[in-house]
C-alpha positions as CSV (number, residue, x, y, z in Angstrom):
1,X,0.0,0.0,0.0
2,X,2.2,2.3,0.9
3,X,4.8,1.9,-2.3
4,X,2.6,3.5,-4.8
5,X,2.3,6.1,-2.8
6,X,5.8,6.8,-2.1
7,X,6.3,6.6,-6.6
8,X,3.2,9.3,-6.6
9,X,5.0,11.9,-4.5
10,X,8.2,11.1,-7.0
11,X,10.6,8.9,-4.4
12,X,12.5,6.4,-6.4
13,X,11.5,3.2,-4.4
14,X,13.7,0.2,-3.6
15,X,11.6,-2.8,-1.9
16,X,14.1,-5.1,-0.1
17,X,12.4,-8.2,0.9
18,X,11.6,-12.1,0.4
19,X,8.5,-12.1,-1.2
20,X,7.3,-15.2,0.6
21,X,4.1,-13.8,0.1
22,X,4.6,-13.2,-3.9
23,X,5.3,-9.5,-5.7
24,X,1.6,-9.9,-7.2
25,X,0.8,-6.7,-4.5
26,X,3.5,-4.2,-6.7
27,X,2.0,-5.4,-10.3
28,X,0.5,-2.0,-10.2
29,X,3.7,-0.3,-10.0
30,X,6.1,-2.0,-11.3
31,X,6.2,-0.3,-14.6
32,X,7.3,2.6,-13.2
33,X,11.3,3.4,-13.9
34,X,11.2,4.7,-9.8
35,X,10.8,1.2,-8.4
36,X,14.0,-1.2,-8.0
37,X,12.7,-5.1,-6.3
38,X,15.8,-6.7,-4.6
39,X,15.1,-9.8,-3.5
40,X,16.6,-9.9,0.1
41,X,16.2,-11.2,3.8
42,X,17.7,-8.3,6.3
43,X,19.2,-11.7,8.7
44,X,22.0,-11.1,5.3
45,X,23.6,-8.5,6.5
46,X,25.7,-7.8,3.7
47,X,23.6,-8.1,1.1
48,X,21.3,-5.7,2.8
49,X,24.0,-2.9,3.8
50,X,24.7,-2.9,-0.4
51,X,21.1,-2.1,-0.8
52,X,21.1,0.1,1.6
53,X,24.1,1.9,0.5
54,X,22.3,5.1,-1.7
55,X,19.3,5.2,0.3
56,X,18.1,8.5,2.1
57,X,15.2,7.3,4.2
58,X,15.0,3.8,5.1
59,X,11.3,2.5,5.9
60,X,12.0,-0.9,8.4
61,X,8.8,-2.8,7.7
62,X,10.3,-6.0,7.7
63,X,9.2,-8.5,10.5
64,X,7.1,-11.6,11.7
65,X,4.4,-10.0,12.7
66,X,1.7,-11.2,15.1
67,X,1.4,-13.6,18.3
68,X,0.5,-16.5,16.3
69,X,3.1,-16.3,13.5
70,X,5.7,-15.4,16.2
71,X,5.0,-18.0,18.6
72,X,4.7,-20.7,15.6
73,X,8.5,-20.1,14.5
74,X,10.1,-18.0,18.1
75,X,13.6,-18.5,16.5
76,X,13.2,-16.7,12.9
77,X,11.1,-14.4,15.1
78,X,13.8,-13.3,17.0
79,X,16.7,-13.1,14.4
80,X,14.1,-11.3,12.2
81,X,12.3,-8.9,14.6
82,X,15.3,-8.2,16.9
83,X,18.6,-9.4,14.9
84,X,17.6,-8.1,11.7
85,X,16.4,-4.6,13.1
86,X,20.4,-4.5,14.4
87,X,21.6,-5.3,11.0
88,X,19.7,-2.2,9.8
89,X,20.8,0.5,12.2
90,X,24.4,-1.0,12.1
91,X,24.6,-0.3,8.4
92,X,22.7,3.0,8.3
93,X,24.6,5.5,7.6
94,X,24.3,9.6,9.5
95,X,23.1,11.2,7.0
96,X,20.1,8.7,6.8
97,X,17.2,8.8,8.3
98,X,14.8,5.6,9.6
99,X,11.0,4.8,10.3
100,X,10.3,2.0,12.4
101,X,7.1,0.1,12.0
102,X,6.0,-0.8,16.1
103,X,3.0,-2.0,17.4
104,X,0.9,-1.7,20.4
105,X,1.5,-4.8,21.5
106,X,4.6,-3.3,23.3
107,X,1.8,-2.1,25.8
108,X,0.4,-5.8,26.7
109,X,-2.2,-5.4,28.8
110,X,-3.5,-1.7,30.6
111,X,-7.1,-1.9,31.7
112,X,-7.4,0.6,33.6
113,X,-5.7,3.3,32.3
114,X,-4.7,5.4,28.9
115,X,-1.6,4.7,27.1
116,X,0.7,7.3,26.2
117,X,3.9,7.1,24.1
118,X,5.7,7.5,27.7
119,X,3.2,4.5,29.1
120,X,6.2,2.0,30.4
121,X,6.1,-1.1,28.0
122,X,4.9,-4.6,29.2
123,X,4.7,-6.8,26.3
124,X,2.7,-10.4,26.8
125,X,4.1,-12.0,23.4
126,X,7.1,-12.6,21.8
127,X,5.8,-10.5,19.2
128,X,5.3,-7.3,21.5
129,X,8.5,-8.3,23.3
130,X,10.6,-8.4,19.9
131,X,9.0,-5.1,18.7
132,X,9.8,-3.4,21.8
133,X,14.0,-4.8,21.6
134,X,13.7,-3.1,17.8
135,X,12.3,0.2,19.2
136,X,15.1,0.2,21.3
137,X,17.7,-0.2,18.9
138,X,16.1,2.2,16.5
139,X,15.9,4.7,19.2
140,X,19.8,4.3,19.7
141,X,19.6,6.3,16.3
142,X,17.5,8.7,16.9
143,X,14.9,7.8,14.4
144,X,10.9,7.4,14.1
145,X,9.0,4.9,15.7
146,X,5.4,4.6,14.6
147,X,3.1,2.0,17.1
148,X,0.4,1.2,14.9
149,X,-3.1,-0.1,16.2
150,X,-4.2,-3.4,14.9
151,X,-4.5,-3.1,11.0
152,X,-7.8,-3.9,9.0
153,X,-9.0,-3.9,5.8
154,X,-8.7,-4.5,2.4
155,X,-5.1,-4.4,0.7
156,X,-3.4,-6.0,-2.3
157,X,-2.1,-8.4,-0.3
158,X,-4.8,-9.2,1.7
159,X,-4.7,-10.6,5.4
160,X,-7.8,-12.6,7.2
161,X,-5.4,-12.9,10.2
162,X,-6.7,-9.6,11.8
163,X,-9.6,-9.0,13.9
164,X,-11.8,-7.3,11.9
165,X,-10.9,-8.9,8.8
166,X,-11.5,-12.1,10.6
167,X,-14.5,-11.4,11.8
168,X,-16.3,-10.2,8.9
169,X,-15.0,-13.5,7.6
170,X,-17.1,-15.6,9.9
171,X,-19.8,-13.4,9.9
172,X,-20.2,-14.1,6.1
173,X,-19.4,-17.7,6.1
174,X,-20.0,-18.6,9.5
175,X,-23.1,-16.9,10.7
176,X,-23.6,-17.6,14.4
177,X,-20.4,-17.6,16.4
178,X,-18.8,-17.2,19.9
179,X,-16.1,-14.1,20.9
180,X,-14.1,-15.2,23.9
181,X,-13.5,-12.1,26.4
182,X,-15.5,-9.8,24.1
183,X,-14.4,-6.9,26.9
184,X,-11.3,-6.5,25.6
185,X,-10.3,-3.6,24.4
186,X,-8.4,-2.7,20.8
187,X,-7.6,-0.1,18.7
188,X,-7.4,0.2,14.9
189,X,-6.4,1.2,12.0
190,X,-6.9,1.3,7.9
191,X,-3.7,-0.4,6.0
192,X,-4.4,2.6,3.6
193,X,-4.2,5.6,7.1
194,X,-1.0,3.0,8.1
195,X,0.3,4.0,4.3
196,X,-0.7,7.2,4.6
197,X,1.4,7.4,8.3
198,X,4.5,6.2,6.8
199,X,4.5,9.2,4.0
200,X,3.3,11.9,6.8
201,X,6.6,10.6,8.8
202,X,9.0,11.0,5.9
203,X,7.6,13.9,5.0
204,X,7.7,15.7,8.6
205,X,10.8,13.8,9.6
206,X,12.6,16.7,11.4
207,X,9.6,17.4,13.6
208,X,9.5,13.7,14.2
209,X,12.9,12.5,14.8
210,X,14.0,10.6,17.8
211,X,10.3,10.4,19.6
212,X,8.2,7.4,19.3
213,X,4.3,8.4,18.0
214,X,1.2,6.2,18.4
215,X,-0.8,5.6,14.9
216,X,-4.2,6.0,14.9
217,X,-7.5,7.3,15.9
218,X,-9.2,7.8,19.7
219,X,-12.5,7.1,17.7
220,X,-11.2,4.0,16.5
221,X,-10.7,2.6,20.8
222,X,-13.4,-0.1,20.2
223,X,-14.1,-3.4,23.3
224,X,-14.1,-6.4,20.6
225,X,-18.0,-6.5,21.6
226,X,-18.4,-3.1,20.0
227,X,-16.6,-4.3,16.9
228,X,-18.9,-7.8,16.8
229,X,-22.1,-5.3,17.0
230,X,-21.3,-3.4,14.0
231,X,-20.0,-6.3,12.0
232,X,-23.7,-8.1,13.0
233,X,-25.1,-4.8,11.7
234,X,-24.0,-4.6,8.7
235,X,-23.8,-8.4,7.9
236,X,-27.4,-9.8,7.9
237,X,-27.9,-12.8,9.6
238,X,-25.2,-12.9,11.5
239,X,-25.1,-13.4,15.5
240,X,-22.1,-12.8,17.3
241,X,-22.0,-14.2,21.1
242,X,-20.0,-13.2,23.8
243,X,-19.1,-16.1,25.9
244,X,-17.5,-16.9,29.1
245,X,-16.2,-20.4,28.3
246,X,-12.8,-20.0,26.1
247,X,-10.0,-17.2,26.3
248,X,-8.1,-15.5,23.9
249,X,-4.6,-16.8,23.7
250,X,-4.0,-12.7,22.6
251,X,-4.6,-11.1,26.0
252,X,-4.1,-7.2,25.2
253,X,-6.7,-5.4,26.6
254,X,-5.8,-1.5,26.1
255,X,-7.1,2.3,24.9
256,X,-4.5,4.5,23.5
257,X,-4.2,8.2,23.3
258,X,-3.2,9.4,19.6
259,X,-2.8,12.9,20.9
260,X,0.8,13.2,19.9
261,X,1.0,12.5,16.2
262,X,-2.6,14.2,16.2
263,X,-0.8,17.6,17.3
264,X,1.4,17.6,13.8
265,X,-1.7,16.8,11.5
266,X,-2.2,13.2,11.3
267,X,-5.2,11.5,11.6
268,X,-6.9,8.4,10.1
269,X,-9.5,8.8,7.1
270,X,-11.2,5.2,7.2
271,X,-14.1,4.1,10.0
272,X,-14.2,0.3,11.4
273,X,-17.7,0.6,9.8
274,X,-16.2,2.2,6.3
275,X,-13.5,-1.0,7.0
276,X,-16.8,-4.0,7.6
277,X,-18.6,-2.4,4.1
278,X,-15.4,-2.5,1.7
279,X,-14.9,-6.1,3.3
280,X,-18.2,-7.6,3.1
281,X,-18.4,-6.6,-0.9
282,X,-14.9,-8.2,-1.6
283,X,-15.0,-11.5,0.6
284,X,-17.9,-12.9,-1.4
285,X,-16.1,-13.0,-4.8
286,X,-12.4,-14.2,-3.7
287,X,-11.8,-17.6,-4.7
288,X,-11.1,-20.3,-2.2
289,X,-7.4,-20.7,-3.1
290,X,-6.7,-16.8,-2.3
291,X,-8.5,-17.1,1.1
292,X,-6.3,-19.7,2.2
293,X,-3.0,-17.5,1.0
294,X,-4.4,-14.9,3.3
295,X,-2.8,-15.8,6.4
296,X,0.6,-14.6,8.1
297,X,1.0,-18.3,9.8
């Protein structure tokens, strides 16, 4: 999402990554003379200083990302998330400038309370946990730390292994269905605002530098139950029941203040309920063999 937006405001773009997931996402761009593909893990640390070499923003999205894909593989989590973030600020030169993809997993679990950029960090997976180390190291180099909320929506590559995205799933194919400790609280964001954050930090990245900004809305703190009520609202049919019996192996129960990166002009565009509609038209019509591509783990 975010590298046809970087070739619209005239970057030259060089994607550095393994593709596990295919290049069928950057079809729409790839004719353009302003996009180089290397095709690169950052654990190769020499390979990925060379293509780092004559860059003047680096953009670290790289990772495993989520509990379960973490916890399914904790070793390539580690020397991705935490060894692989090292290889990129060892090779970055001063003159460059970074922008770290966080999460708010790094927060765990805060029920009673707000969090705040300075809200001390108490991760509950090896995914928060690993994030966190990377913010650390970027931090070491003064750069910009954006902790997205949890992601939905729908992107060229496409994931079902999201909340919302899940959700709507199973309301449409499922129907009637259980949420385990529907209290819990998330927050959330578009893939196309998370796009959209990654250009405002570039392109405000002396205001920015060296501070750590939370990415997204305060109208987009939702309890899971809230989410499930407007999913059964749009989707008819569908019942979605709280229940008391199972858990949720992802305990994060938290509200977030987005007051910070707010105060220099960023804020989301896309509703949860915008989010459900755009899903609900497109889920329909994917074929079975895409759905099952769809999935981080």
């Amino acid at each position: 999402m975010l590298v046809p937006l970087l070739i619209e405001k005239g970057y030259k773009v060089t994607v550095f990554d393994l593709f596990n997931f295919g290049a069928e996402s950057l079809i729409s761009c790839s004719f353009s003379p302003n996009l180089i593909l290397v095709k690169g893990d950052i654990r190769d640390e020499p390979h990925l200083a060379a293509s780092m070499k004559s860059a003047d923003v680096v953009i670290h999205l790289a990772g495993i990302v989520g509990y379960p894909a973490c916890s399914r593989d904790p070793e390539l989590a580690t020397t991705t998330n935490v060894d692989g973030t090292r290889n990129v600020v060892k090779n970055l030169k001063p003159h460059q400038k970074i922008v770290f993809s966080s999460t708010g997993s790094c927060y765990g679990a805060i029920p009673d309370g707000l969090c705040t950029e300075e809200t001390p960090l108490s991760p509950l997976s090896l995914y928060g946990s690993s994030k966190a180390d990377g913010e650390r190291l970027v931090s070491s180099v003064n750069g910009v730390i954006l902790r997205l909320a949890t992601i939905f929506g729908v992107a060229q590559r496409l994931r079902l292994d999201l909340l919302i995205n899940d959700l709507v799933h199973k309301a449409l194919t499922e129907k009637k269905f259980d949420i385990y400790e529907a209290h819990f609280r998330r927050t959330f964001l578009h893939v196309r605002d998370v796009a959209r954050a990654f250009l405002f930090a570039v392109e405000n990245y002396d205001k920015m530098r060296g501070n750590v900004y939370n990415v997204g809305g305060d109208e987009l703190n939702f309890t899971k139950l809230e989410v499930c009520q407007l999913i059964q609202e749009a989707v008819e049919g569908c019942e979605i029941l709280p229940s008391a019996e199972g858990t949720d192996a992802d305990k994060r129960d938290y509200k977030v203040s987005y007051e910070k990166i707010r105060k220099l002009g960023f804020q989301p565009t896309i509703s949860v309920k915008d989010g459900i509609e755009e899903l609900k038209k497109l889920l329909p019509v994917l074929s079975p063999d895409f759905l099952k591509k769809t999935r981080n783990f």
